[in-house]
C-alpha positions in Angstrom: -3.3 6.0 -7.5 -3.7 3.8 -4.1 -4.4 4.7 -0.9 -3.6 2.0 1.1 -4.7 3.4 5.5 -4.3 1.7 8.7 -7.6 1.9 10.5 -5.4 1.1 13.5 -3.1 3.7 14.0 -4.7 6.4 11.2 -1.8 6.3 8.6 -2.3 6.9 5.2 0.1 6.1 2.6 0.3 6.8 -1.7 1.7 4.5 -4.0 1.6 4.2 -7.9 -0.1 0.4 -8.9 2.0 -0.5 -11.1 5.2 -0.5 -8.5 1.9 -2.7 -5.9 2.0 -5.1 -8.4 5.6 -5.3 -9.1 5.4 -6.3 -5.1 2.1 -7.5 -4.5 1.6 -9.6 -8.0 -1.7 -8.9 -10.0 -4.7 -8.8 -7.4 -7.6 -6.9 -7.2 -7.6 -4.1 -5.1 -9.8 -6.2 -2.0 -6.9 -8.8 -1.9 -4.3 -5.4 -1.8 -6.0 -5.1 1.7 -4.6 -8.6 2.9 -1.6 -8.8 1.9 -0.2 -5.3 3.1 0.8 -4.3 6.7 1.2 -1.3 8.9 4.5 -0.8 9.1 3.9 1.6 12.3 1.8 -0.5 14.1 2.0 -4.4 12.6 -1.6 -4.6 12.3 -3.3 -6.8 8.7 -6.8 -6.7 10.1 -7.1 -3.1 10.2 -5.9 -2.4 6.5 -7.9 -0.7 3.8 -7.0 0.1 0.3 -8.4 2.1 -2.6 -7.8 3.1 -5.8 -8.7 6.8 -7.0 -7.8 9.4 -9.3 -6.8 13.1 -7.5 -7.7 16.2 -8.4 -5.1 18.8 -9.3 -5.2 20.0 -6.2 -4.7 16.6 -4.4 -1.5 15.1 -7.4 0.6 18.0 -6.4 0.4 17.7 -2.5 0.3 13.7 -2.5 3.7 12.1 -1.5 4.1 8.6 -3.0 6.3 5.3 -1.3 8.3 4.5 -4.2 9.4 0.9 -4.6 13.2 0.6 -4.1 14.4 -2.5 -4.0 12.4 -6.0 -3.4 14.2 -8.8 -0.8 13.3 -12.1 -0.5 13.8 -13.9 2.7 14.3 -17.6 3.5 13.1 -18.3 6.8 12.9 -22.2 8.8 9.1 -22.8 9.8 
């Protein structure tokens, strides 16, 4: 699993890493950390990420983001 928490604003948030790299691509965890962003507060320089295995305890109480749909935008710079 990967934590992925806002230092900012104190969110944490679950999600499995296959469906991160279905988004992200195939990056190590410490380049997770810049490409994410709080999506209460905005903020990429507060972002930290980690990869961990729960307890029993911990796999039934954890809520994951699941991955619904990926949209690609085309934007003029």
């Amino acid at each position: 699993m990967a934590g992925i928490r806002c230092g900012r604003c104190n969110r944490k948030r679950f999600y499995k890493p296959l469906e991160l790299r279905e988004v992200i691509g195939n990056v190590t965890i410490d380049e997770v950390r810049k490409k994410v962003r709080c999506q209460r507060c905005g903020s990429r320089e507060w972002m930290d990420a980690e990869l961990f295995h729960p307890t029993g305890e911990q796999a039934h109480t954890i809520r994951f983001r699941c991955l619904v749909e990926i949209r690609w935008e085309k934007r003029v710079i």
